[in-house]
Biopython code that builds the backbone (N, CA, C, O; Angstrom):
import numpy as np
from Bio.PDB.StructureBuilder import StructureBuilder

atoms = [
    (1, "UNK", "N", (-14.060, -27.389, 19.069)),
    (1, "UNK", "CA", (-12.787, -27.217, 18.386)),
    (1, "UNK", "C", (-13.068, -26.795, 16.951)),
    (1, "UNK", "O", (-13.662, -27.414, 16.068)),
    (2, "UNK", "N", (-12.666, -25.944, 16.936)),
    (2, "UNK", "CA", (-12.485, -25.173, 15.263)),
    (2, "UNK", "C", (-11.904, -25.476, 14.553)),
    (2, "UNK", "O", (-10.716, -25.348, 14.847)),
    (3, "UNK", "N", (-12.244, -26.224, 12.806)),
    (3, "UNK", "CA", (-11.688, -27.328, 12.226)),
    (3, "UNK", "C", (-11.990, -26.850, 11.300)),
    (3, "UNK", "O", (-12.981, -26.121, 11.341)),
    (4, "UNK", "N", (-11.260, -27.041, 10.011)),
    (4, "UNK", "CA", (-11.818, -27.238, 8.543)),
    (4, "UNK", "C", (-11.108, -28.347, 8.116)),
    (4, "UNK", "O", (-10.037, -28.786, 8.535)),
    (5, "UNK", "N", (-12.252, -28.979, 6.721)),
    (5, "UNK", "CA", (-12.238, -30.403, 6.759)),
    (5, "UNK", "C", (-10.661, -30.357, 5.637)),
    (5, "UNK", "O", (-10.053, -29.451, 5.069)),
    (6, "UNK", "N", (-10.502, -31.744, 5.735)),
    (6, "UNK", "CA", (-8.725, -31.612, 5.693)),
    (6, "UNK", "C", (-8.636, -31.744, 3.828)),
    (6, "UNK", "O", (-7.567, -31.639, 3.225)),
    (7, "UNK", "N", (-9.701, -31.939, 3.282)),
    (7, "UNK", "CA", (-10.134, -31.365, 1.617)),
    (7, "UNK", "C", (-9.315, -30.561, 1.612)),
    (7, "UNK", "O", (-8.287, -30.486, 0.938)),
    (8, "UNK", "N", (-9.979, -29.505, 2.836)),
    (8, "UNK", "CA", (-8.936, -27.532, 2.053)),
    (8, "UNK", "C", (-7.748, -27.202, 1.918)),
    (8, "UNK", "O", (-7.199, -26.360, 1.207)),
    (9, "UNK", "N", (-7.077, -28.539, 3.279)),
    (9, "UNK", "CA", (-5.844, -27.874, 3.449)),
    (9, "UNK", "C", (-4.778, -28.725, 2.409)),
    (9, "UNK", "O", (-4.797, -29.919, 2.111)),
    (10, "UNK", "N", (-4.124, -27.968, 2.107)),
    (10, "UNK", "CA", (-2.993, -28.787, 1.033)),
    (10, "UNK", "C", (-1.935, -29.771, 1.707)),
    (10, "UNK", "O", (-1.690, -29.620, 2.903)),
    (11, "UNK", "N", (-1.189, -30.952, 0.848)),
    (11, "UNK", "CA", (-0.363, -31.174, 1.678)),
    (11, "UNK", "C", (1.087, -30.568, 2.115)),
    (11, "UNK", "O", (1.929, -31.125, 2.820)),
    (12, "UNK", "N", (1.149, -29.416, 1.574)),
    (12, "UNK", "CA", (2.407, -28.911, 2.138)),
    (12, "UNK", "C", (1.999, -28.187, 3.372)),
    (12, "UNK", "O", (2.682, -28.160, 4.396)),
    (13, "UNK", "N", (1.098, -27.728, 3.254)),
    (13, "UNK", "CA", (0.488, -27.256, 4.614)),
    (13, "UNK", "C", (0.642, -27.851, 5.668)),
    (13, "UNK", "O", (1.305, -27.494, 6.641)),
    (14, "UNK", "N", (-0.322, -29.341, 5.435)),
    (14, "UNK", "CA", (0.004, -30.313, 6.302)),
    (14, "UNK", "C", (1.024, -30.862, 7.141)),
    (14, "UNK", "O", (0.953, -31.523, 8.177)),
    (15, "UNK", "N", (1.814, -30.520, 6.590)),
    (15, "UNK", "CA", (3.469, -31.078, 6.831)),
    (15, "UNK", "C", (4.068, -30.250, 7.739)),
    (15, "UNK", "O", (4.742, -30.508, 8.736)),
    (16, "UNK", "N", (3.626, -28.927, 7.107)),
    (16, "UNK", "CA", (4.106, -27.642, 7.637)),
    (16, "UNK", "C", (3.312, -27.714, 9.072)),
    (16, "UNK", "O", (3.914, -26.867, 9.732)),
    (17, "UNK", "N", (2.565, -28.114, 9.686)),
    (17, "UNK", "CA", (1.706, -28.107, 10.841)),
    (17, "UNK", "C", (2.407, -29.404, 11.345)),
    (17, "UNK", "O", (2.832, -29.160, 12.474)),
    (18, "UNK", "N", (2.705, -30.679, 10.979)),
    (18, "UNK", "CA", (2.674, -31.695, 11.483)),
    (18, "UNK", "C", (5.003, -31.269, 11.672)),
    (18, "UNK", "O", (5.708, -32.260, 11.480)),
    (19, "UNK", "N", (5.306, -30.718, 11.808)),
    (19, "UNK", "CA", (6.793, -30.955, 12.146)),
    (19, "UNK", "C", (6.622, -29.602, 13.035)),
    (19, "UNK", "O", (7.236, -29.597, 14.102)),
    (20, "UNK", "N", (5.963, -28.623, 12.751)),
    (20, "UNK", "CA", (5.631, -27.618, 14.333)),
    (20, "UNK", "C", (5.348, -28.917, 15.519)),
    (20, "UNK", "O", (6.022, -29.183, 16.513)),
    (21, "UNK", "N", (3.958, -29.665, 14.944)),
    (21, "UNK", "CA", (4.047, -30.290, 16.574)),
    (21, "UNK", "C", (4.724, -30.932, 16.632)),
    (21, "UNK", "O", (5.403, -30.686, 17.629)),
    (22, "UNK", "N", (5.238, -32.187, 15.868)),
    (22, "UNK", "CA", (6.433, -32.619, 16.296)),
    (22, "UNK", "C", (7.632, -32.012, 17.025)),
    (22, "UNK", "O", (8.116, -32.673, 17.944)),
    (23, "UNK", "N", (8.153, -30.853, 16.725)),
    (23, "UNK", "CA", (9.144, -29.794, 17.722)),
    (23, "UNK", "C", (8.654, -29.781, 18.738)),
    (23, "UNK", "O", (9.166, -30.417, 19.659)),
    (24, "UNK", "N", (7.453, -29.028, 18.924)),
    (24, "UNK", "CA", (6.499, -29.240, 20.725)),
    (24, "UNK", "C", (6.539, -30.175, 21.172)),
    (24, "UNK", "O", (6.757, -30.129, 22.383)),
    (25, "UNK", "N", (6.414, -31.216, 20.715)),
    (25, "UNK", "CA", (6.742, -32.658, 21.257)),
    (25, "UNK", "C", (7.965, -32.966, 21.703)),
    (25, "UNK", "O", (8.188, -33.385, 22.839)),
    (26, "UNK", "N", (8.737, -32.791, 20.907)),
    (26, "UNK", "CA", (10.466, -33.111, 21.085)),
    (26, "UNK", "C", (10.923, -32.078, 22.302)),
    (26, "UNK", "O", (11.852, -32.388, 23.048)),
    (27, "UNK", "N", (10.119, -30.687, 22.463)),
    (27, "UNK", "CA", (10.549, -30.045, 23.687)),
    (27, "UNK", "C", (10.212, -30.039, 24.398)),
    (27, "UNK", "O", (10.349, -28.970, 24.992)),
    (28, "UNK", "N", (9.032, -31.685, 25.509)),
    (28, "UNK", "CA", (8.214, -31.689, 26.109)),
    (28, "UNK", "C", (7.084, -31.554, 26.609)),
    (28, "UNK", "O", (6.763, -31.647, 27.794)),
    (29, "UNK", "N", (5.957, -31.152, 25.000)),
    (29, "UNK", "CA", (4.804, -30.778, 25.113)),
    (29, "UNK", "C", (3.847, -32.005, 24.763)),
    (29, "UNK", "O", (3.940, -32.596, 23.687)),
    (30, "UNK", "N", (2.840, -32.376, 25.832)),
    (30, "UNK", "CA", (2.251, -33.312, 25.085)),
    (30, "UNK", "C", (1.633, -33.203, 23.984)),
    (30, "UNK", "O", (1.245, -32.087, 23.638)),
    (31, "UNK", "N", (1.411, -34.259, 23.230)),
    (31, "UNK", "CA", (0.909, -34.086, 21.409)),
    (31, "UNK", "C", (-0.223, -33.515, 21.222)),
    (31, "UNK", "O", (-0.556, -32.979, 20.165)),
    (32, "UNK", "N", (-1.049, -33.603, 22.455)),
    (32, "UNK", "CA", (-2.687, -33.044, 22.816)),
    (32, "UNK", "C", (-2.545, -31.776, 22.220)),
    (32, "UNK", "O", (-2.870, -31.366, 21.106)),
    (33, "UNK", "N", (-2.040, -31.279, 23.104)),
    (33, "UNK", "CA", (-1.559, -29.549, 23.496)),
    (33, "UNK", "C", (-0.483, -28.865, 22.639)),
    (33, "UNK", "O", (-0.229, -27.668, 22.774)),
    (34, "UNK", "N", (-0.028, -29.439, 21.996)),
    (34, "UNK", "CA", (0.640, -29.165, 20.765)),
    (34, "UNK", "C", (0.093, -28.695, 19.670)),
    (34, "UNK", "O", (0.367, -27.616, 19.144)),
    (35, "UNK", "N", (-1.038, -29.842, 19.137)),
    (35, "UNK", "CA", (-1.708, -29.730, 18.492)),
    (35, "UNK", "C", (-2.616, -28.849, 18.362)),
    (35, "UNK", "O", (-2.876, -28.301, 17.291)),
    (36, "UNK", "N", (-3.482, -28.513, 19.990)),
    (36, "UNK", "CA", (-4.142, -27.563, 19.658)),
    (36, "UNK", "C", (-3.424, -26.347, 19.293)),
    (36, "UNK", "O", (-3.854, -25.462, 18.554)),
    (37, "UNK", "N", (-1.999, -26.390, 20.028)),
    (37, "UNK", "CA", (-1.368, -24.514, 20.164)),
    (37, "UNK", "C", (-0.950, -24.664, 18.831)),
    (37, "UNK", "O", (-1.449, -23.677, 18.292)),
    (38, "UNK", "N", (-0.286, -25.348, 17.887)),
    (38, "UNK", "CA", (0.137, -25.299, 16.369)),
    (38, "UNK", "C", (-1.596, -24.652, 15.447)),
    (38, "UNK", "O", (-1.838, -23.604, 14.849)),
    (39, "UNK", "N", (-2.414, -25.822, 15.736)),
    (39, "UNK", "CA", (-3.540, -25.199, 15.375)),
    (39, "UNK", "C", (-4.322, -24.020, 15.505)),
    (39, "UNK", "O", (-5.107, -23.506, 14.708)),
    (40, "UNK", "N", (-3.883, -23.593, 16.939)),
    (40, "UNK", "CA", (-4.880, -21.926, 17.027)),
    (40, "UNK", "C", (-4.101, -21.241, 16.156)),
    (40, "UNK", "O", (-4.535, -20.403, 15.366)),
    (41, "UNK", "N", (-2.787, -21.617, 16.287)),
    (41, "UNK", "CA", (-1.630, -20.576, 15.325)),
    (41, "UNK", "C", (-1.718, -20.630, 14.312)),
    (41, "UNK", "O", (-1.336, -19.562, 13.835)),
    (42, "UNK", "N", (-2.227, -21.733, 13.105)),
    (42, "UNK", "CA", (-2.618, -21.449, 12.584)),
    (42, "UNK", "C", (-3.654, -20.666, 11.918)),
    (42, "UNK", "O", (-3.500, -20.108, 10.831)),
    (43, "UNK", "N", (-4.786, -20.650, 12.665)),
    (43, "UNK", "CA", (-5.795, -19.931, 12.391)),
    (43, "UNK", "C", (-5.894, -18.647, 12.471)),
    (43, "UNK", "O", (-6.498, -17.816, 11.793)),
    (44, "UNK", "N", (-5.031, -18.565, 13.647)),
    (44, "UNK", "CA", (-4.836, -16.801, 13.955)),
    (44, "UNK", "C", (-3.944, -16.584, 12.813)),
    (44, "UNK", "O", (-4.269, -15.486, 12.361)),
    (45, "UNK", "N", (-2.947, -17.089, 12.088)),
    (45, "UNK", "CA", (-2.525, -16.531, 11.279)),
    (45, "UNK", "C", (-3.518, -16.406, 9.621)),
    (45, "UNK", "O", (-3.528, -15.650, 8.649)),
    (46, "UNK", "N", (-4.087, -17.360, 9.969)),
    (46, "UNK", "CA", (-5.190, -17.535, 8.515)),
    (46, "UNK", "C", (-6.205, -16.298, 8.643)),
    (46, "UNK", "O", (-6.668, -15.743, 7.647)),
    (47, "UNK", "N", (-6.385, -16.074, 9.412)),
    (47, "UNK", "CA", (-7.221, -14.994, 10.215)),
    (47, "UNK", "C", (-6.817, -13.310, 9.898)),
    (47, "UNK", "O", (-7.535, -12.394, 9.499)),
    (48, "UNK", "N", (-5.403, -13.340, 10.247)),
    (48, "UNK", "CA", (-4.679, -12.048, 9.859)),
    (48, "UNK", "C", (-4.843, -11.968, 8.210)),
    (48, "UNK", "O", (-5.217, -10.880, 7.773)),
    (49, "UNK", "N", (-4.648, -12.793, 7.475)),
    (49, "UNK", "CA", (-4.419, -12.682, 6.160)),
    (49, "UNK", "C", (-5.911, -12.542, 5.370)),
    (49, "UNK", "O", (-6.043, -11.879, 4.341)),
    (50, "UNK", "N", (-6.682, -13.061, 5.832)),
    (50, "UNK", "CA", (-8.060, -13.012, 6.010)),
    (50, "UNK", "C", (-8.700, -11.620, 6.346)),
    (50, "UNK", "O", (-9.411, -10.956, 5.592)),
    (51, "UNK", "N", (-8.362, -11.345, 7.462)),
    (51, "UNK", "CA", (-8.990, -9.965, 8.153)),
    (51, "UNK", "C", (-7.913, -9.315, 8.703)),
    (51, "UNK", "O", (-7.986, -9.131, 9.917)),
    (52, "UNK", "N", (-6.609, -8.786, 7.949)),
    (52, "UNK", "CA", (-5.589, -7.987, 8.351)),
    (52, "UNK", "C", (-6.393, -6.501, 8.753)),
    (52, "UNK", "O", (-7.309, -5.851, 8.249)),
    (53, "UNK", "N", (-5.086, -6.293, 10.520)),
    (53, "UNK", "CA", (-5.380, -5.364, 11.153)),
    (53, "UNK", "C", (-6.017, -3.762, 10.317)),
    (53, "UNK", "O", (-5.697, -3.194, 9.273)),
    (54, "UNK", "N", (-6.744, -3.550, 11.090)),
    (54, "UNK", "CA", (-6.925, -1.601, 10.311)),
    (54, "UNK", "C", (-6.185, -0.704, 10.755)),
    (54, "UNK", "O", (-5.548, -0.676, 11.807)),
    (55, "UNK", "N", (-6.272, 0.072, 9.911)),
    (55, "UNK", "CA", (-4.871, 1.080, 9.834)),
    (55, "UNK", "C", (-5.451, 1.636, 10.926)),
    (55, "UNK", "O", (-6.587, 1.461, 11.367)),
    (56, "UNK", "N", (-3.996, 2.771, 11.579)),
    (56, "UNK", "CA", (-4.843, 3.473, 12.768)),
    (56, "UNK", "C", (-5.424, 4.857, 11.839)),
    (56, "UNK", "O", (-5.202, 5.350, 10.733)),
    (57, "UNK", "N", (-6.278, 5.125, 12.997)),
    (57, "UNK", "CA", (-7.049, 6.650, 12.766)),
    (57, "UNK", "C", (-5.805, 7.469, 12.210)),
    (57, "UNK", "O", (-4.694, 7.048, 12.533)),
    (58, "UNK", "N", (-5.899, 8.838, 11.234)),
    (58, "UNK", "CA", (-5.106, 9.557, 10.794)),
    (58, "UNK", "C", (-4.699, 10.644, 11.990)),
    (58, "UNK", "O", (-5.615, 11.151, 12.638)),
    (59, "UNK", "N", (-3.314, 10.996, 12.276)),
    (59, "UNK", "CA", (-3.403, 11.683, 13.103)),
    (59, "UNK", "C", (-3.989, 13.160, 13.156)),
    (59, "UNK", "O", (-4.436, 13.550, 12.077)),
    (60, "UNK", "N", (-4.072, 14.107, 14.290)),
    (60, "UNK", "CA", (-5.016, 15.079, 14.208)),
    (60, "UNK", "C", (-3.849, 16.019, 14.344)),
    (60, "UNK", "O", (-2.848, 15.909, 15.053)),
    (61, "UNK", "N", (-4.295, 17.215, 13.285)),
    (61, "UNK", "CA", (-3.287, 18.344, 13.420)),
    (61, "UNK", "C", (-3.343, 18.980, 14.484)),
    (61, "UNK", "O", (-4.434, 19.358, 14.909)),
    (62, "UNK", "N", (-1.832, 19.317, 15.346)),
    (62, "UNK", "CA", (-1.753, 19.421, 16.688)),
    (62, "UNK", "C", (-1.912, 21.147, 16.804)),
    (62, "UNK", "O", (-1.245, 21.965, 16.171)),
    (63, "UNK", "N", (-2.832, 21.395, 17.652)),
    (63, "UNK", "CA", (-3.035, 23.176, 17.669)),
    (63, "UNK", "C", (-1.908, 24.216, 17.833)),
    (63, "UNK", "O", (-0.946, 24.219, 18.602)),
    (64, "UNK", "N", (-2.181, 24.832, 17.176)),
    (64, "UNK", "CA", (-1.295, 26.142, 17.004)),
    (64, "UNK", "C", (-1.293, 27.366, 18.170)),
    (64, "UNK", "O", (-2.329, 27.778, 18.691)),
    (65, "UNK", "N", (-0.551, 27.644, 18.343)),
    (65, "UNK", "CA", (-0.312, 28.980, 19.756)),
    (65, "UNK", "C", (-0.803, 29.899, 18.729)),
    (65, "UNK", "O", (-1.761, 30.620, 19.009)),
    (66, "UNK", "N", (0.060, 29.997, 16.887)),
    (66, "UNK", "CA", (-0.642, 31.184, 16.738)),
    (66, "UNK", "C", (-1.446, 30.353, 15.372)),
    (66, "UNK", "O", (-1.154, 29.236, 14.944)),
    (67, "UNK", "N", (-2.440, 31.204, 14.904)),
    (67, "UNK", "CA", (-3.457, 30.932, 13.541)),
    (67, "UNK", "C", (-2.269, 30.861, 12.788)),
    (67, "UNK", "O", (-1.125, 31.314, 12.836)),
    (68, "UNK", "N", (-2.954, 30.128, 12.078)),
    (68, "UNK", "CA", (-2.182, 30.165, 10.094)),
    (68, "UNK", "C", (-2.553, 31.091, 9.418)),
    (68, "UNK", "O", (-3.736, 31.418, 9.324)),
    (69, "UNK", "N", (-1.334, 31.823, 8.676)),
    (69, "UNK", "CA", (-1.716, 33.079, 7.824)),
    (69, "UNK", "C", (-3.240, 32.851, 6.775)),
    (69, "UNK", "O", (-3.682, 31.742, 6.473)),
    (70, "UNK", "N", (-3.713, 33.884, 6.447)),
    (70, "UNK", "CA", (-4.637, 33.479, 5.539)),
    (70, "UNK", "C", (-4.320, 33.052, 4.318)),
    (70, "UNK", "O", (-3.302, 33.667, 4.001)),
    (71, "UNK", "N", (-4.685, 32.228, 3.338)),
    (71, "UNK", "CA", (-5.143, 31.642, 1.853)),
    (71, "UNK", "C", (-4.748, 33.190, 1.067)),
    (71, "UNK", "O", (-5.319, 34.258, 1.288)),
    (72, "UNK", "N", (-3.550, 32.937, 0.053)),
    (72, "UNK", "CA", (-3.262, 33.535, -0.664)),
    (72, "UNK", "C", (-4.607, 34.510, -1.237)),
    (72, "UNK", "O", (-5.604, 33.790, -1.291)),
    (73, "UNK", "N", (-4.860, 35.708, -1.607)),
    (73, "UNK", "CA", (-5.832, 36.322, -2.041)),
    (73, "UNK", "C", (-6.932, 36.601, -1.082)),
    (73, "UNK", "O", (-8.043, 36.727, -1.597)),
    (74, "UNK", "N", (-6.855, 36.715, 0.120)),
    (74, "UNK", "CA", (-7.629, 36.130, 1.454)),
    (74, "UNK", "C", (-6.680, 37.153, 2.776)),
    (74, "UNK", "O", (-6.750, 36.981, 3.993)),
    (75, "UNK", "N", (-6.000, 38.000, 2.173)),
    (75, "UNK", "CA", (-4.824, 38.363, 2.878)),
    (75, "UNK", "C", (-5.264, 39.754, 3.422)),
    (75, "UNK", "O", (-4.715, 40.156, 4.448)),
    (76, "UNK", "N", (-6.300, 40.592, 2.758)),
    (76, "UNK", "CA", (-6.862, 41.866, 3.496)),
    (76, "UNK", "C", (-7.856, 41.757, 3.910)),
    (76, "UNK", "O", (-8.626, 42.162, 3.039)),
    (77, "UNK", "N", (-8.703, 41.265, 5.234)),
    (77, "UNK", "CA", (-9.872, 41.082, 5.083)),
    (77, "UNK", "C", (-9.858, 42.371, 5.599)),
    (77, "UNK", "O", (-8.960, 43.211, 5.650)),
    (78, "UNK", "N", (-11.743, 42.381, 6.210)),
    (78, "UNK", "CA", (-12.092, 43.805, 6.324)),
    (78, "UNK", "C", (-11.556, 44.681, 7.562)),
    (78, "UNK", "O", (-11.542, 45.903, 7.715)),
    (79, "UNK", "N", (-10.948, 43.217, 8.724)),
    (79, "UNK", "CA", (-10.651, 43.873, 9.869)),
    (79, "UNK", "C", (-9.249, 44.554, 9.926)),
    (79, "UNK", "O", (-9.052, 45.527, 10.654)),
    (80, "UNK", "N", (-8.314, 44.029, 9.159)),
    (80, "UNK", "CA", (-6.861, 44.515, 8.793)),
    (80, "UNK", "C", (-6.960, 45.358, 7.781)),
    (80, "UNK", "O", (-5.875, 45.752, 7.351)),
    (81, "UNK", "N", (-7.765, 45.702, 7.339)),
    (81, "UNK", "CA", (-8.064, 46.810, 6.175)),
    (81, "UNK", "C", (-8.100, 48.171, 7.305)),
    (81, "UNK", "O", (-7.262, 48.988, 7.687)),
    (82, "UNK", "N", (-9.498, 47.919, 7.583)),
    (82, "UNK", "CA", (-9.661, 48.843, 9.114)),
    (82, "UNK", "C", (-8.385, 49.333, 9.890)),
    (82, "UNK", "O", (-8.044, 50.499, 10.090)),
    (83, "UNK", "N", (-7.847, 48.339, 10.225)),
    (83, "UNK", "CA", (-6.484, 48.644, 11.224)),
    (83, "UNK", "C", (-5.577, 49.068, 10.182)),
    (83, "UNK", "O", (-5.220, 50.244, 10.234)),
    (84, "UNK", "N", (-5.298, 48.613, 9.594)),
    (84, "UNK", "CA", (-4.366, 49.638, 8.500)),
    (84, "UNK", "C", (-4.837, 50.879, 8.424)),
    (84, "UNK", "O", (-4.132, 51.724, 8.976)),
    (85, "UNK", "N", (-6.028, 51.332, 7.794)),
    (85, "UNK", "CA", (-6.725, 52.582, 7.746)),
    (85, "UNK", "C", (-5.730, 53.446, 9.001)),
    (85, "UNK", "O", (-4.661, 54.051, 8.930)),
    (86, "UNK", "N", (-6.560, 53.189, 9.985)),
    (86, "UNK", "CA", (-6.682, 53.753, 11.606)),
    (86, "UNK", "C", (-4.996, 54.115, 11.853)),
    (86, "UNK", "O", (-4.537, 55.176, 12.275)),
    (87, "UNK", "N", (-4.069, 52.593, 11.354)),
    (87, "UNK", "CA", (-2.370, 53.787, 11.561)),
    (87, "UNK", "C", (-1.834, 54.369, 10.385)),
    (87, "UNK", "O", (-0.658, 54.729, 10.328)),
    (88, "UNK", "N", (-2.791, 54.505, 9.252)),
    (88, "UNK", "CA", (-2.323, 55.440, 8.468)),
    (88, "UNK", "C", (-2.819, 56.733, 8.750)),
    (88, "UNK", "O", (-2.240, 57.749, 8.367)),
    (89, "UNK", "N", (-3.905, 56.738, 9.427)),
    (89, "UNK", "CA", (-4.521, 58.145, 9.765)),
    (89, "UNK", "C", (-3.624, 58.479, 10.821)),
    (89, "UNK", "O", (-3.340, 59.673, 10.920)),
    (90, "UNK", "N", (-3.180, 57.778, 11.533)),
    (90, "UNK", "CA", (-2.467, 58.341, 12.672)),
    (90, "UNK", "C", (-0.920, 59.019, 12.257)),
    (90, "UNK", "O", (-0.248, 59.923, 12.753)),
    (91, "UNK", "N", (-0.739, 58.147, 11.151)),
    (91, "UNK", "CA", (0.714, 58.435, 11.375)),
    (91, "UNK", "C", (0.299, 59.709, 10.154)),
    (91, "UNK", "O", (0.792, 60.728, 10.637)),
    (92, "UNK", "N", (-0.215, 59.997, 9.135)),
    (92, "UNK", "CA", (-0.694, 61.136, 8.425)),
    (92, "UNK", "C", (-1.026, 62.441, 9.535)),
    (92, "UNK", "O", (-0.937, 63.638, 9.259)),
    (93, "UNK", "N", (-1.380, 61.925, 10.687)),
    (93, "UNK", "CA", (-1.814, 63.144, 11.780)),
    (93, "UNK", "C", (-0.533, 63.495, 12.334)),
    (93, "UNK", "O", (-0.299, 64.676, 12.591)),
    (94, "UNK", "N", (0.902, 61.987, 12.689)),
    (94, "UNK", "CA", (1.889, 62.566, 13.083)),
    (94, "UNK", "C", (3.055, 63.710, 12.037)),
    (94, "UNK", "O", (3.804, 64.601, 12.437)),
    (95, "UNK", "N", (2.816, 63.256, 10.733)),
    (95, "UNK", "CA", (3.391, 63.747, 9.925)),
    (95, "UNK", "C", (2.888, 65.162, 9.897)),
    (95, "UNK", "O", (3.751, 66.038, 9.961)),
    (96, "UNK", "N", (1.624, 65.528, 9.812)),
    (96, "UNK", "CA", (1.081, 67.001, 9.453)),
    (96, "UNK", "C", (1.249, 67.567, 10.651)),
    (96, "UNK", "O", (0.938, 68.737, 10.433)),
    (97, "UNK", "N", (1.546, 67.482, 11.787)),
    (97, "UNK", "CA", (1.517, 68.252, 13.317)),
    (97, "UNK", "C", (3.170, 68.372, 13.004)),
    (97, "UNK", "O", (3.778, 69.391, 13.330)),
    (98, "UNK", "N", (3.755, 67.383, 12.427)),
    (98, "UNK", "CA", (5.650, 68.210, 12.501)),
    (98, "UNK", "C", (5.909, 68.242, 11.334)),
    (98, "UNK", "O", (6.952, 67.622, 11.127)),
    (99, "UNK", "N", (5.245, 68.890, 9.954)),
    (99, "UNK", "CA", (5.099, 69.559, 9.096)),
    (99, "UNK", "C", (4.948, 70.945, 9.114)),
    (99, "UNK", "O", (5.487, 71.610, 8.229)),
    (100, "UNK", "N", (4.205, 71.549, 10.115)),
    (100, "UNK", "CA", (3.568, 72.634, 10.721)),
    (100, "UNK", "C", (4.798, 73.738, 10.978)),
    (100, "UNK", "O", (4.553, 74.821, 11.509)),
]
sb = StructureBuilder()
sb.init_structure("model")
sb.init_model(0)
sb.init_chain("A")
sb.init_seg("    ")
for serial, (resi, resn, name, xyz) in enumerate(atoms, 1):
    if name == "N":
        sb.init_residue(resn, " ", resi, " ")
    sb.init_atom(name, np.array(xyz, "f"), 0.0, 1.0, " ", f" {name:<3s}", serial, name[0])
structure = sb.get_structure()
């Protein structure tokens, strides 16, 4: 049985534990079994305050169907440079054939 000596605990504490079991008692629990269930409850709660839960993991950014535009200044790389090129030549080829 898991105990600390009764030095630590204050007496309002005390009190505060001893009218929990008394209620368990008054609602048919023997004082045995009272005692211990007031007591684990305590501890588990001394416990939380002690070693409160960890946060959860951060969630994970959920994937995209399409990419994210590029980073301001990051906006022509070399392959959209290229493809730009390629329909300006084209459309410079459609323009000069019905120029003609």
């Amino acid at each position: 049985m898991e105990s600390l000596p009764s030095a630590e605990l204050d007496a309002a504490i005390k009190i505060a534990l001893a009218k929990e079991v008394e209620q368990l008692v008054a609602m048919g629990m023997e004082r045995k079994k009272a005692r211990r269930a007031v007591w684990d409850d305590y501890l588990a709660e001394l416990n939380c305050h002690v070693h409160p839960p960890a946060a959860p993991p951060p969630k994970a950014e959920p994937l995209l169907a399409t990419p994210k535009p590029p980073p301001e200044g990051h906006f022509f790389t070399p392959e959209r440079l290229r493809k730009n090129r390629q329909a300006l030549a084209k459309v410079k080829q459609l323009v000069g054939l019905r120029s003609n």
